[in-house]
N, C-alpha and C positions, 0 to 999 in steps of 0.2 A: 558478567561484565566483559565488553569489550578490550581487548589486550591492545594489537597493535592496529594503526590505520590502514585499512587495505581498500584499492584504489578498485571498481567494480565498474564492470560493462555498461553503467549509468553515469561514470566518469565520476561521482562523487565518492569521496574518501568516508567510509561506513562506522567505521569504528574510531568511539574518541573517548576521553578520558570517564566522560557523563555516563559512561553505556546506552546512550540512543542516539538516532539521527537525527528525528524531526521533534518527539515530544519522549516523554517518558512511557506515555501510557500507548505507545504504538504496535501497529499488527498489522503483518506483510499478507496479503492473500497472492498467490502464486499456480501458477499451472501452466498450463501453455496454453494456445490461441485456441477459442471455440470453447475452453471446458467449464465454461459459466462464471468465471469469477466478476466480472460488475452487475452482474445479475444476483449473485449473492452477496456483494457488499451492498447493491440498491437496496437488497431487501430486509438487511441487515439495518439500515441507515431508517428505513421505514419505523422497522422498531425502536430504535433508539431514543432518534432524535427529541421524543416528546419528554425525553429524561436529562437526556447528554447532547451537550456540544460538541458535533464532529469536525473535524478538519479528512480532506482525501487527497492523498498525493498519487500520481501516475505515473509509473514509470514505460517510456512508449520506446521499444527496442528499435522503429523504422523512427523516421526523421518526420517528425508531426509540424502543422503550421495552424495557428493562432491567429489568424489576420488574412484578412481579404485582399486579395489583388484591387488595386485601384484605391482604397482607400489611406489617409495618412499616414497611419502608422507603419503601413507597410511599405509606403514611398519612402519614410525617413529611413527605415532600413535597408530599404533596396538601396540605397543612396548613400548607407556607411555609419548609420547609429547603429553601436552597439549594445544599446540599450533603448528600450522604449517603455513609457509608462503613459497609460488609458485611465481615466476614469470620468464618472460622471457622479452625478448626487449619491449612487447606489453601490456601485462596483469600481471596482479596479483593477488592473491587470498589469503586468511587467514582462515582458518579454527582453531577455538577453542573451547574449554567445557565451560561451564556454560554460563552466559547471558553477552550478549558483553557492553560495556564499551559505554554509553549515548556520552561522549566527544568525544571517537572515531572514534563513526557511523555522530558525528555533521561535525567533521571536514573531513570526507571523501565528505562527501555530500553539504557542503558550498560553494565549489566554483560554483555548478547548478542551474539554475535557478527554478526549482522545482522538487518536489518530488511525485512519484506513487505509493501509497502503497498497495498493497495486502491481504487481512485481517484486522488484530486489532478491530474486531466486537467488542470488549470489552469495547474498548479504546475512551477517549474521544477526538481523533482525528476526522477534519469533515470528512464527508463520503457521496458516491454514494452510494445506496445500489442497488445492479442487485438481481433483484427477477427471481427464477429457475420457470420452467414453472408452477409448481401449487401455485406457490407463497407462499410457505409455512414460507417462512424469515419473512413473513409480522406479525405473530403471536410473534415473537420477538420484532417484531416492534410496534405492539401495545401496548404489556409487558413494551416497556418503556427497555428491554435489548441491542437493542442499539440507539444511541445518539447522538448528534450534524450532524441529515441528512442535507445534502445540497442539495441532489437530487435522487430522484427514477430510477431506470432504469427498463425497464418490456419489454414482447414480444409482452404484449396485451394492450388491451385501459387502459389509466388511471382508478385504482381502486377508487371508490367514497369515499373509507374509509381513505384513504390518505389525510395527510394533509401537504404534501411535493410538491415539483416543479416534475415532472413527464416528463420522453420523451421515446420516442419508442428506443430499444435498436439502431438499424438502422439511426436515427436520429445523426450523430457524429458531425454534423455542428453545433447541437441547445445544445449538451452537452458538447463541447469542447468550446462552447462562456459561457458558464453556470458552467463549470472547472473554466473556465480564469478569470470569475467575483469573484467568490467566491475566488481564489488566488489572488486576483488583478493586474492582468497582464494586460499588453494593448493587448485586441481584435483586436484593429489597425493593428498592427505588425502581425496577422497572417490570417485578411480581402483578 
């Protein structure tokens, strides 16, 4: 369980009385730029989906844009709304300032069976950690900067220094039963 609220380089406040941020059954994948992590939640999502209902949240360290220059929504913001919401028969989208609303992001994402997160190296959400080819995340990692691992991911053999469950990135069958356990899902259901 989560103790006290600690405010993270994502600007949202991580830890609350529930012990999760966005759902209960959540899991942070982490590593730094280039070391495959939407590449192994794609493929992770690939196998799932035909079982579980996913939700994926992104956490993007540079300043990311949502909207096209020239079209509406982006006028109404160039222009001083601090809120926008899009939809059509199919989709919808919200685009806002400052840091979104803990309740908001719960109740979008409650009715999914679980959640893939992107980031929150910070945070003490559990975590994959994918290590880029020199392994350089792993200095973070032995710093104790980040926290609650549940499993290594790497290109090459298990590092000796690790004191985590370990699989080859390529491996999606021994880390999507190793996902499932650590959310407590039934392995059964996707056998």
């Amino acid at each position: 369980m989560f103790n006290d609220a600690q405010k993270t380089t994502s600007g949202l406040h991580v830890a609350t009385r529930e012990g999760f941020l966005f759902h209960p059954r959540e899991i942070a994948f982490c590593g730094y730029s280039g070391s495959g992590k939407t590449t192994l939640i794609s493929r992770l999502m690939e196998e799932l989906t035909p079982h579980y209902s996913i939700g994926y949240v992104k956490h993007d360290a540079h300043r990311f844009t949502m909207d096209v220059p020239g079209k509406d929504t982006f006028q109404a913001r160039h222009h001083g709304a601090g809120t926008v919401f899009i939809n059509d028969s199919s989709h919808w989208a919200v685009v806002s300032n400052g840091a979104p609303p803990i309740d908001a992001l719960r109740a979008i994402y409650a009715p999914l069976d679980l959640v893939l997160v992107e980031g929150f190296k910070e945070s003490p959400l559990r975590k994959v950690v994918v290590m880029d080819a020199d392994e350089a995340i792993l200095e973070a990692v032995n710093l104790g900067a980040i926290s609650s691992i549940a499993l290594v991911v790497g290109a090459r053999r298990r590092n000796p220094s690790l004191h985590a469950t370990y699989f080859h990135r390529d491996d999606i069958s021994s880390i999507k039963r190793h996902v499932l356990m650590v959310l407590g899902l039934d392995m059964a259901q996707v056998a």
